[in-house]
C-alpha positions in Angstrom: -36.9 -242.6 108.0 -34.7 -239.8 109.6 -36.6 -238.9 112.7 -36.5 -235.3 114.2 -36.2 -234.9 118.1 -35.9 -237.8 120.6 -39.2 -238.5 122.9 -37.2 -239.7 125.5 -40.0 -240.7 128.2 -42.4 -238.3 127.5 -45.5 -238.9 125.4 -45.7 -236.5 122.2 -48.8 -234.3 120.6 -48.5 -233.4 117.3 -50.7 -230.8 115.9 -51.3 -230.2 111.9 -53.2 -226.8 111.9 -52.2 -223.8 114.2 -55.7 -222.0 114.5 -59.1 -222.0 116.4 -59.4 -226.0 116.6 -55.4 -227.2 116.6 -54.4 -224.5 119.4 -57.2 -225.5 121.6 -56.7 -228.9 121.6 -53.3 -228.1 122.3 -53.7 -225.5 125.0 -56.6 -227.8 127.1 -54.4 -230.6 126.4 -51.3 -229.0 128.0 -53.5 -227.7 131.1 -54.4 -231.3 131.9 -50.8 -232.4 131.4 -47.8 -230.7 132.2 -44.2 -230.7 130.2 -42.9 -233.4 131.8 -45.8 -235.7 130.8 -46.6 -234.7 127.5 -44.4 -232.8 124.5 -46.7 -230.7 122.3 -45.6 -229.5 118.7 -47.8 -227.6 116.6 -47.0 -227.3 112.6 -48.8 -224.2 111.2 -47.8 -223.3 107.4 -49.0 -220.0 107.8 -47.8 -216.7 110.0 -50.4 -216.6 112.6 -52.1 -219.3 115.4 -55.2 -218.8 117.1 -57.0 -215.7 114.8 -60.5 -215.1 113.7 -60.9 -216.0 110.3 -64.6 -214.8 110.6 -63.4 -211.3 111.9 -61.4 -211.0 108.1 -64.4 -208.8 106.2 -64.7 -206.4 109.3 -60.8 -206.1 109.2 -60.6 -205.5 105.6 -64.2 -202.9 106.0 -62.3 -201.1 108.1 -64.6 -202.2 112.0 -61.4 -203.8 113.1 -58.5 -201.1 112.7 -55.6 -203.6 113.5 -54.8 -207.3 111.8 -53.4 -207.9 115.2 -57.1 -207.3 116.6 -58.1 -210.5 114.9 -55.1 -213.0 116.9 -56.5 -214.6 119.7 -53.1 -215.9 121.1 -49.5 -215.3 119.2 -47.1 -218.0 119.0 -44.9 -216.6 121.6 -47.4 -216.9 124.1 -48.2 -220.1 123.1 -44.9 -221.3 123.7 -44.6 -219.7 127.1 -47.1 -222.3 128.1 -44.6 -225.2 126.4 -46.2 -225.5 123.4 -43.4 -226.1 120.2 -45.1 -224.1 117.7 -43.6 -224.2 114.4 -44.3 -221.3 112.0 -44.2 -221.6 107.9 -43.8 -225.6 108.1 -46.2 -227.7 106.1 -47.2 -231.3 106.8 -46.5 -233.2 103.5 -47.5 -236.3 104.4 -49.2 -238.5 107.4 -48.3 -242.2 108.1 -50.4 -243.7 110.5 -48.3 -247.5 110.6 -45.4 -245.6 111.5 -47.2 -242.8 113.6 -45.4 -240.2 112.1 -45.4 -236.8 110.1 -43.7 -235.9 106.8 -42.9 -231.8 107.4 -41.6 -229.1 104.9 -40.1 -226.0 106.2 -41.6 -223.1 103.8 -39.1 -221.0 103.1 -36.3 -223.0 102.9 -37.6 -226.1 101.9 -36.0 -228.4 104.1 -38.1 -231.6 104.8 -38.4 -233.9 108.2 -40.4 -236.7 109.9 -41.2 -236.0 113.5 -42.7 -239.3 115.6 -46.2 -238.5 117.5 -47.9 -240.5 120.3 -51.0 -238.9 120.1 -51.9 -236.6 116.6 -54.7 -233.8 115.8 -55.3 -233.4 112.4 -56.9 -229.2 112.3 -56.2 -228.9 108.6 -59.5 -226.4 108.4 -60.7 -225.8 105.1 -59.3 -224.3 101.5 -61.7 -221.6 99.9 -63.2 -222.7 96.4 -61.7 -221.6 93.6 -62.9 -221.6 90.0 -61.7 -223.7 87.8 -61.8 -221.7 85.1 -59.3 -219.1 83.1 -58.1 -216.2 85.3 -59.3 -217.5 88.3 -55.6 -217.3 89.7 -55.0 -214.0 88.0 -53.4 -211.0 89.9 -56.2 -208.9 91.7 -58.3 -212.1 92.1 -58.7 -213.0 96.1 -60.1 -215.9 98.5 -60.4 -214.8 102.2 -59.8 -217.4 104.7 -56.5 -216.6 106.4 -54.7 -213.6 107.8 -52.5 -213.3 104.8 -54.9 -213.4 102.6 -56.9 -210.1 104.2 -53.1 -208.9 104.0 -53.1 -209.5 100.1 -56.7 -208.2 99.6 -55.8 -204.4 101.4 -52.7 -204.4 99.4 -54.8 -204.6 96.5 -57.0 -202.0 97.5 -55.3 -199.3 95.9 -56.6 -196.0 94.3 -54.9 -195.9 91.4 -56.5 -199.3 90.2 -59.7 -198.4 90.3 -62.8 -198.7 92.2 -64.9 -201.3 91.2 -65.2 -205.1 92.5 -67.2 -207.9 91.6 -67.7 -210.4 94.4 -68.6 -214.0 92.9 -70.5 -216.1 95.4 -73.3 -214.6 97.6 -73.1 -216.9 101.0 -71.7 -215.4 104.7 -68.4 -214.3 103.0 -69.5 -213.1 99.7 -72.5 -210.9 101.6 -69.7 -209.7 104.2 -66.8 -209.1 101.5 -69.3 -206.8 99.8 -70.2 -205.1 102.3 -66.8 -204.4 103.0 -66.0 -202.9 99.8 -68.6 -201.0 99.8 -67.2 -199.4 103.4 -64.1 -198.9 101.5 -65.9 -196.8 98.7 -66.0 -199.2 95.7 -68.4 -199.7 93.5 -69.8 -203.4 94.1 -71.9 -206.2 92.1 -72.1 -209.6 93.6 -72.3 -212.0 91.0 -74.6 -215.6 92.3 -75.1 -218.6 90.7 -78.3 -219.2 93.6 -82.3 -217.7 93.0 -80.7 -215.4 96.1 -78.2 -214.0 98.2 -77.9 -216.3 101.3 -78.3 -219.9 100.1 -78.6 -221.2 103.7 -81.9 -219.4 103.6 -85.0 -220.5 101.8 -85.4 -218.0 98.4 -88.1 -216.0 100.3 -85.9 -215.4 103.5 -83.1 -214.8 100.8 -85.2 -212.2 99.1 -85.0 -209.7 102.0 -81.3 -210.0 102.2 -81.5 -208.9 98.2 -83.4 -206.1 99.1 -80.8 -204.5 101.8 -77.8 -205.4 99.8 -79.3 -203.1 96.8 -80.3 -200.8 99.4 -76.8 -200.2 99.9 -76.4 -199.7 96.4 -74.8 -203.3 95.6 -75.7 -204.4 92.4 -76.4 -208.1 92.9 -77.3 -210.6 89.8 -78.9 -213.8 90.2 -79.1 -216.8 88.2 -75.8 -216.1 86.7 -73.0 -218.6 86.3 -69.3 -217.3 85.9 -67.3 -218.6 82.8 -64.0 -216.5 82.9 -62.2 -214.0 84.7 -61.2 -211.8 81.9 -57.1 -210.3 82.8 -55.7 -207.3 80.7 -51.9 -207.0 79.4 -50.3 -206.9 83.0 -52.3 -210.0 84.0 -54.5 -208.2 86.6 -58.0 -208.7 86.5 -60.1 -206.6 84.1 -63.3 -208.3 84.4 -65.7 -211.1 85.0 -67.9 -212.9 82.5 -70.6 -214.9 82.9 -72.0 -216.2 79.5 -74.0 -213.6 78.1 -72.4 -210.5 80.4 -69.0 -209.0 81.3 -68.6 -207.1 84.4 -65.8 -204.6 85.1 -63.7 -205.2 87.9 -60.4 -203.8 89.5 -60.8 -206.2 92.1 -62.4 -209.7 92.8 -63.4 -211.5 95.5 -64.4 -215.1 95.5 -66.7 -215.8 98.1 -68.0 -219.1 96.5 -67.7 -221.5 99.5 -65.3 -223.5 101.4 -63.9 -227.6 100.9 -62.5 -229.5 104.0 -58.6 -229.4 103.5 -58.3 -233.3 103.8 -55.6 -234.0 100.7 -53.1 -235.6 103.8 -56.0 -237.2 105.6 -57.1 -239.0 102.5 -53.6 -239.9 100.8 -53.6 -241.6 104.4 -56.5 -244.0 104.0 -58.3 -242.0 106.8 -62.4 -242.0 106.9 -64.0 -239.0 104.7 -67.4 -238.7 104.7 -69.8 -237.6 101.7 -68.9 -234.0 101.6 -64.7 -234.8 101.7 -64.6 -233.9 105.7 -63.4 -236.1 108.1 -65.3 -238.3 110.1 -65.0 -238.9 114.0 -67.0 -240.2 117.2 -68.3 -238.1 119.4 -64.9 -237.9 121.1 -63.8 -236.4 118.1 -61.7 -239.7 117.7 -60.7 -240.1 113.8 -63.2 -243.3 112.9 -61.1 -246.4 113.6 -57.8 -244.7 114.7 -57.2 -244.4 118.4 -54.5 -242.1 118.6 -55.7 -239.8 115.9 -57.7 -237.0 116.1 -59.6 -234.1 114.3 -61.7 -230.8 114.6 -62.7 -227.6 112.8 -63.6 -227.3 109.3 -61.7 -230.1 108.1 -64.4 -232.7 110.0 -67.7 -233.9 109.0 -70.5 -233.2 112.6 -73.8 -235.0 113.2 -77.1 -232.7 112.2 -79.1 -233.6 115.0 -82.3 -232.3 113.7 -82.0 -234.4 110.2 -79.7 -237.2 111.6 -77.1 -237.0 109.2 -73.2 -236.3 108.4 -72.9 -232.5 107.8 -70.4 -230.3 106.7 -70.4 -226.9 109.0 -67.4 -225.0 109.1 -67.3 -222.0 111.3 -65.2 -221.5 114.3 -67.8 -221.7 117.4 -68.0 -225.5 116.0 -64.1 -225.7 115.5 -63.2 -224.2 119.5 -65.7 -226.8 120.8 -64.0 -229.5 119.3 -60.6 -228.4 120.1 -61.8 -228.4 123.5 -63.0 -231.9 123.1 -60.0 -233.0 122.0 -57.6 -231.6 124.5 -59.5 -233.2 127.1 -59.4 -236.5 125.8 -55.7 -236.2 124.5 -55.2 -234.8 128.2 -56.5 -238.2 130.0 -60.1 -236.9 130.6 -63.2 -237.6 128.6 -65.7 -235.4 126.5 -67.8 -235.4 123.7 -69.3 -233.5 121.2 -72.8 -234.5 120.3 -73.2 -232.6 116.8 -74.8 -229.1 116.0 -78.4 -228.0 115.1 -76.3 -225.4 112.1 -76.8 -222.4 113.4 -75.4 -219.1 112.2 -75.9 -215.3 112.1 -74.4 -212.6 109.7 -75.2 -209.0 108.7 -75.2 -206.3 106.0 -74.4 -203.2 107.5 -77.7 -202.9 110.0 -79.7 -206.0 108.7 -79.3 -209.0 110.7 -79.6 -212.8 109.3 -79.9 -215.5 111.1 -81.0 -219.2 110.7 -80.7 -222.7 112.7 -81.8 -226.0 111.7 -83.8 -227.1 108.8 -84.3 -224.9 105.6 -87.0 -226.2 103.1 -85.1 -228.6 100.8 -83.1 -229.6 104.0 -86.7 -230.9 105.3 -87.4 -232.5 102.0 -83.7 -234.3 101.1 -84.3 -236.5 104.3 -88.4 -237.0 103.7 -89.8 -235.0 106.5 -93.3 -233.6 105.9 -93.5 -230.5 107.4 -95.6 -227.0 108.1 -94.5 -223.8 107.1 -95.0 -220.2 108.2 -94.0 -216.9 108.6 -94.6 -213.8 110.5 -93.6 -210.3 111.2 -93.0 -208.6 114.5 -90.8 -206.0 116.2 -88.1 -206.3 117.9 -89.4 -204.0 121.2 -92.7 -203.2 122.5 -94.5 -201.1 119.3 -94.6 -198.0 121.2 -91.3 -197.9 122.6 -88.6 -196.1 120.7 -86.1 -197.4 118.6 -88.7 -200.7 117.9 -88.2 -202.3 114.0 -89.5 -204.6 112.2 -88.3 -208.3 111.8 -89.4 -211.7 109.5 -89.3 -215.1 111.6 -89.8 -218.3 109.6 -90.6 -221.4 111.3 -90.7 -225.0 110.3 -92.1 -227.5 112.3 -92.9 -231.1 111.6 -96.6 -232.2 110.7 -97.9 -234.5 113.2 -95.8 -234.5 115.6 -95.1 -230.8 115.9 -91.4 -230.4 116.5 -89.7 -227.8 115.6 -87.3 -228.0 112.8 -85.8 -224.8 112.3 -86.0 -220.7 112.4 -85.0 -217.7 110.2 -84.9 -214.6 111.1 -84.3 -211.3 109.0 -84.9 -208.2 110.3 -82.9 -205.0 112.3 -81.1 -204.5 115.6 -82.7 -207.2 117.8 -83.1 -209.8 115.1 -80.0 -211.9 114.9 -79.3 -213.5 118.0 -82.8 -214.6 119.0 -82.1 -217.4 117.0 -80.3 -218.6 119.8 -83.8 -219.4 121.6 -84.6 -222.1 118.4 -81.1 -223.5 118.7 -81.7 -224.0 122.4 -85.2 -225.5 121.1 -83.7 -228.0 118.7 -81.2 -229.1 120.6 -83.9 -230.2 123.3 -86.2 -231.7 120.8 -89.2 -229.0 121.6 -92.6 -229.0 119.8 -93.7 -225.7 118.5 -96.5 -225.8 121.1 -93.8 -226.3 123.9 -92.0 -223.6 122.3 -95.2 -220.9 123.2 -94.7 -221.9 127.2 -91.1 -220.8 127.1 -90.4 -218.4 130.2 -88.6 -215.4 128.4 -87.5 -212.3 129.1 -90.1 -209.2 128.9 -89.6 -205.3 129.1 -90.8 -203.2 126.5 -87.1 -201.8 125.5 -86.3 -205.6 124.5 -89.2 -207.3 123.2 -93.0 -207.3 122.8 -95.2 -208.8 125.4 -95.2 -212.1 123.0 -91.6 -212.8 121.4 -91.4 -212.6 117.5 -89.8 -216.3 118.1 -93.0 -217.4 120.0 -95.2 -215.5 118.0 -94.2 -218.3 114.9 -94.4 -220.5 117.1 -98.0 -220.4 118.1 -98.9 -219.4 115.0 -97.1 -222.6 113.6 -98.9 -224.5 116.6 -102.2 -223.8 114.7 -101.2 -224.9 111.7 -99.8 -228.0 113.1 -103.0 -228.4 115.1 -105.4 -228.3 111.8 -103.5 -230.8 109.9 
């Protein structure tokens, strides 16, 4: 085995995956050790390192004017800070008995094993893609890197028409079509689910329907695609389902997200259920001391159900880099798990959710109490006050809370953040209704649309 570089005395990092989770274990690891102490060298197949895959659909709507807007930190800068980042070159294969990585370069194909002391596995996570006919046809896009927005725009032209057909209705589906629609398209979104949103129970969903054909996206339910129909030049013409055909210049598929894990698992390391791997709470790879992993690649702990989820979204993936950096650096921390919460938006309605949705409840046999209000978002009488739908669930019994959504205008989203803090601490709804939050009429009504569910789900609780 032909090994690249010499360690000489220092300890060496290597990092598979140049984005949110690999460059911040890297950069936290190189502030608690300098150069002399520990080499770092990063592999990223792509372009870019440290960028906001979540930023992609305002990009490609036309909120973010510049790709460059979306980078957090180039690869330059990275290496000022002694950090051996190595652009277009692919990890082929891991070897854990011989602590070492297989590498291709990209473009020219040349292949190499580097040694590590120490690795981070931040391989993120592949976007789903049919497997039926067409589904790699011209015209036809996943969005989960920087280059791939890139490929989308480019396909955005006039001349080729203005309608797309999104398949998938979750965060990226929703967002994609609302960014097509900002660039003047005609848009259906095409869902397999009872409704848009599926991290939402259907009645939560419903509203989301609602907006979206409010905007004058056609969304169809219930519908399964079967082909993605491609005319003479091999673009996409079209997307069939089994009884429809829908016309399409463009197509987005916004169908989901699998853990990139391919190496992790030809190396006999730990997946859990849903493919991702699985760590402790020091993000340490399950029986593999020197090996770690974060980001969307990595199965987290629920801590309202108390099991393995998979969550991939980049708030998780920072926090674990984090994590990791310390550890790899010679400090300790740990991350406990998450309670899943998330926010999105089409154009001015705002989604939220954290915690427990109805089946979630039922899969791991909690009994539990259901309801849901409406409130506004500022005192009535004050200006600029809308309206807002909170659902609560809460445990029967015992009371605690087991998770929040919330759909409604400006002001809805983020109070979410007030049941995430809940959850996390294990609250009851009726210790929810005590919470000391902020008042003025320009932000809230005397009584919080969060609390408001709350007491209300206190009562229910209460009669059972």
């Amino acid at each position: 085995m032909r090994m690249n570089g010499e360690r000489g005395d220092r300890e060496r990092l290597v990092v598979i995956g140049g984005d949110a989770a690999g460059m911040s274990a890297a950069s936290q690891a190189r502030r608690m050790r300098g150069p002399d102490e520990l080499e770092i060298v990063a592999f990223e197949r792509g372009h870019f390192t440290s960028f906001s895959a979540c930023g992609i659909p305002y990009w490609v709507g036309g909120d973010v004017a510049e790709r460059d807007e979306l980078i957090a930190r180039t690869p330059e800068e990275h290496r000022a800070r002694g950090i051996d980042v190595r652009l277009r070159t692919e990890v082929t294969e891991i070897d854990p008995d011989r602590r070492a990585v297989s590498a291709r370069d990209v473009d020219s194909g040349a292949e190499s094993w580097t040694r590590y002391d120490k690795l981070v596995i931040a391989t993120g996570a592949r976007p789903i893609r049919p497997d039926m006919p067409g589904a790699d046809a011209a015209g036809v896009h996943g969005v989960q890197t920087l280059d791939d927005g890139q490929a989308l725009l480019d396909s955005l032209s006039p001349g080729r028409g203005r309608r797309a057909v999104v398949v998938g209705a979750g965060y990226i589906g929703v967002e994609m079509a609302e960014a097509l629609i900002n660039r003047g398209f005609l848009v259906t979104v095409v869902n397999r689910g009872q409704e848009p949103m599926s991290t939402l129970d259907p009645d939560m969903g419903r509203l989301v329907h609602r907006a979206m054909e409010g905007l004058g996206i056609t969304m169809v339910n219930d519908a399964a695609v079967t082909e993605l129909l491609t005319g003479e030049d091999g673009w996409v013409r079209a997307v069939a389902t089994d009884d429809v055909e829908y016309p399409a210049d463009v197509v987005v598929l916004g169908i989901g997200v699998r853990p990139e894990t391919a190496l992790a698992r030809a190396a006999g390391l730990p997946l859990g259920g849903h493919g991702g791997l699985l760590t402790d709470l020091a993000m340490r790879v399950r029986g593999h001391k020197d090996i770690w992993a974060g980001g969307d690649c990595v199965e987290v702990l629920n801590l309202v159900s108390g099991q393995e989820q998979y969550v991939p979204l980049g708030t998780h993936a920072n926090k674990h880099g984090q994590v990791i950096g310390a550890n790899v650096g010679g400090g300790y921390a740990t991350f406990p798990g998450v309670v899943g919460t998330a926010v999105s938006k089409v154009c001015d309605l705002e989604i939220a959710r954290t915690g427990l949705r109805e089946k979630d409840a039922r899969r791991v046999g909690l009994q539990y109490e259901t309801v849901t209000i409406e409130s506004t978002s500022r005192a009535g009488y004050y200006p600029g006050a809308s309206l807002m739908t909170v659902k609560m669930l809460a445990e029967r019994r015992t009371g605690r809370l087991l998770g929040v959504q919330i759909v409604g205008r400006e002001g809805a989203a983020k109070r979410v953040d007030i049941a995430a803090v809940a959850l996390t601490a294990g609250l009851t709804v009726e210790q929810m209704t005590a919470l000391d939050l902020g008042y003025a009429p320009p932000f809230s009504p005397v009584w919080d649309p969060v609390l408001v569910a709350a007491r209300k789900a206190t009562s229910k609780v209460r009669a059972r």
